[in-house]
C-alpha positions, 0 to 999 in steps of 0.5 A: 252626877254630871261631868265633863271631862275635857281631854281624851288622852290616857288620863280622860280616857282612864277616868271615863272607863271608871265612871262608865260602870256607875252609869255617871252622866260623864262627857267627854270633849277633844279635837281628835273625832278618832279617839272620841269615835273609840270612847263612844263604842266602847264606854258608856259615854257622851263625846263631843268633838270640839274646843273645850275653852268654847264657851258656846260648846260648854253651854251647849252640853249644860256646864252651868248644870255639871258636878265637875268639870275635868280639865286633862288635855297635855296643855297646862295652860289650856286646862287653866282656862277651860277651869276658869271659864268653867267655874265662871259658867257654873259648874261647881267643881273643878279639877285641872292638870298642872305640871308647873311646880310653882303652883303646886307648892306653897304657892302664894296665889289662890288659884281656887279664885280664878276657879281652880279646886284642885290642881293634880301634876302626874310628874309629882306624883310619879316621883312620889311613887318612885320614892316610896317604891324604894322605901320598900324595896323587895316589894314592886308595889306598894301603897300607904295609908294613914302614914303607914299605919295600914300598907298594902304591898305587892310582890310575885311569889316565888318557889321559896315562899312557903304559902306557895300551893297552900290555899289563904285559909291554910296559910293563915293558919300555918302563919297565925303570927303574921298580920295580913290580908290577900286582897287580889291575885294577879295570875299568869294566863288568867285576864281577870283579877282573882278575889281570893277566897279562903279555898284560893290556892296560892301559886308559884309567879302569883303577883299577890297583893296584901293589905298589912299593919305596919307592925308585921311589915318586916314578918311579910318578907319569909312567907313570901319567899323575899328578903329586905334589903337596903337601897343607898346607891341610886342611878337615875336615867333621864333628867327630865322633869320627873327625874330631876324631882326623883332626884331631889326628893330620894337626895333629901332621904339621904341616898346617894344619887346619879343622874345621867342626862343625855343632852349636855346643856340639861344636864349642865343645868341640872348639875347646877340646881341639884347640889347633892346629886351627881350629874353626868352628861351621857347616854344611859343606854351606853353600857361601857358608861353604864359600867364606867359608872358602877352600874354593878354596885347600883342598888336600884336603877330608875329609867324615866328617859321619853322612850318607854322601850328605852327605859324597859330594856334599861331595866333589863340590862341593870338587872343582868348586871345585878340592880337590885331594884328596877323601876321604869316609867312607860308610856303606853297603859298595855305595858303596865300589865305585862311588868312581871312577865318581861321580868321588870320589877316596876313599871309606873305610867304617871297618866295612869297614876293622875287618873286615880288621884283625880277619881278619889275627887269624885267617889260619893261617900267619905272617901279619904284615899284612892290608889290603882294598883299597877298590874290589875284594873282595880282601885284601893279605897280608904273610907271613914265611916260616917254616923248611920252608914250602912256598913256599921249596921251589922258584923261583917259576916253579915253585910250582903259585902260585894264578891268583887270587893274584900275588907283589908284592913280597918284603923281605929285610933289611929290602930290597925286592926285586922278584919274578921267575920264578928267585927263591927265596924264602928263610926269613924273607923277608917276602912281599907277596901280592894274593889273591882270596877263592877263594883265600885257602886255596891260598895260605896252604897254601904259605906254612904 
């Protein structure tokens, strides 16, 4: 598969790095010679320093013969056009970074006509993803598949969990009553993500991520050492656009929102637009007003100001003040996998969370979903299975099934069912699959 990526920001260069361990023909075109000079010694890629809207320079690496071309530059009006004239010269497949709200909700133009498929605004979804960190309070992670049927959650263990120093094996058999599945181990100390086996021991600080039917969602909680709680009072810090569509999505869900904007005529503007949200214009980072506006009796504080330092010791002060819930939006890729060890719940990096969506756009087979994980370098599928796939052939036991990879669940009529050694998948299950990088290939070859 040919693509071309133009943009070598954190979104291109978060897509190159997935692509570069399947070998994919994948270009990347930017005006920066620094961050291509990067790319090219340290991903198996092509680069081109250049304009991206130059249709010399698309015929020139063979537009007219790529799969995709991917347009992620920080101008949405640039990436309109370099869709536009992409399709025009032939490629088959477009996808372009979108921030403006109009298009992308039941908008009545037909962008596909000007040669857009498919649109994708990081804001959007990292207000998604704020709303349903929230939904799951004690959990710092969290992701669902077929409206809930089959989540995976993340959380660190504490010294109150009692599968604390008992290895998944064990565990199981100490709990038979709670539905899960352990598919990846985030370690203090340890860079590379652990695939737990039956003899992985679980350890205190573990960010353990579990793959659950929404059955046994609520019996999760007391092996892991966590309680649930209600969020209803919310405060949000900063009223740019991802806190104003925070606030308006959470708003409709019936929490009782408070949104602090520091620039007067903003926060004027959005106390104006957002009816049921409480507006003030102040500093968030002013801890007599952060008081003054009963930061001790905030469920949860979510701190999407520009400044990612900003938002992290937000977080921190909130959470010394008794917040519940922490969530902060960062900038920088390095801080996503330090969350825990600063003692934030949830840090969310939009850049990162459009790359995955973009990457599910691009997965051979019959891929329904694709999720990143925020503390691991990894990728949560959900397959459906196709008549003849590879998968289906056998039991589990049997399937030569990556060790890199592991089966967290399965949906069968719309009904989860935890994976065992003796099941058969069958056409048109749908299969949840926690893959590394390396070997994202091996699985889509069993499921193709």
């Amino acid at each position: 598969m040919k693509i071309i990526i133009a943009g070598a920001g954190d979104v291109g260069f978060h897509l190159a790095k997935l692509l570069s361990y399947e070998s994919q023909d994948t270009y990347i075109i930017d005006f920066d010679g620094e961050k291509l000079e990067y790319l090219s010694s340290h991903l198996d890629v092509i680069t081109k320093k250049g304009d991206a809207t130059s249709i010399k320079l698309l015929k020139e690496i063979g537009i007219e013969s790529a799969d995709i071309l991917i347009a992620v530059t920080d101008s949405q009006n640039t990436n309109f056009t370099i869709s536009v004239i992409g399709k025009s010269l032939g490629v088959k497949k477009t996808i372009a970074r979108i921030d403006n709200p109009e298009f992308l909700n039941e908008c009545e133009v037909d962008f596909k006509k000007f040669g857009l498929d498919f649109m994708i605004s990081p804001r959007e979804l990292a207000a998604n993803e704020i709303k349903m960190l929230l939904k799951q309070s004690s959990f710092n992670d969290t992701v669902a598949f077929e409206s809930g049927i089959f989540n995976v959650l993340g959380t660190p263990l504490t010294y109150k969990s009692p599968i604390v120093d008992l290895n998944v094996k064990e565990a199981k058999h100490k709990f038979p009553e709670v539905h899960f599945t352990t598919i990846a181990i985030k370690r203090q100390g340890v860079t590379q993500t652990i695939i737990p086996r039956g003899d992985t021991v679980y350890q205190v600080n573990d960010q353990v991520y579990f793959c659950v039917p929404n059955y046994s969602m609520k019996d999760l909680y007391p092996i892991t050492g966590r309680k649930p709680f209600e969020i209803k009072n919310v405060m949000i810090l900063g009223g740019g656009s991802i806190g104003e569509k925070t606030a308006r999505k959470l708003s409709k869900d019936n929490f009782k929102v408070k949104l602090i904007e520091k620039n007067k005529d903003r926060a004027e503007a959005l106390a104006e637009q957002l009816s049921d949200t409480l507006v003030i214009n102040g500093d968030g980072r002013n801890l007599e007003l952060l008081e003054e506006e009963n930061i001790r009796q905030t469920d949860a504080l979510i701190a999407v100001t520009g400044n990612s330092e900003a938002n992290i010791m937000s977080c921190l002060v909130a959470k010394s003040k008794g917040v519940k819930k922490t969530v902060a939006l960062v900038e920088n890729m390095d801080y996503i996998h330090i969350s825990q060890t600063i003692g934030i719940q949830s840090l969310i990096n939009k850049k990162l969370l459009a790359a995955s969506n973009i990457f599910r756009h691009i997965r051979k087979g019959e891929i329904l979903a694709l999720a990143n994980l925020h503390n691991i370098d990894a990728e949560v599928f959900e397959f459906e299975i196709q008549e003849n796939a590879k998968v289906s052939e056998c039991q589990i036991k049997d399937l030569r099934f990556p060790r890199e990879a592991v089966i967290g669940g399965v949906i069968r009529d719309k009904k989860a069912i935890m994976p065992h050694g003796n099941m058969q998948i069958q056409t048109g299950d749908k299969v949840i699959v926690f893959c590394l990088p390396e070997a994202i290939s091996a699985v889509e070859r069993l499921f193709k």
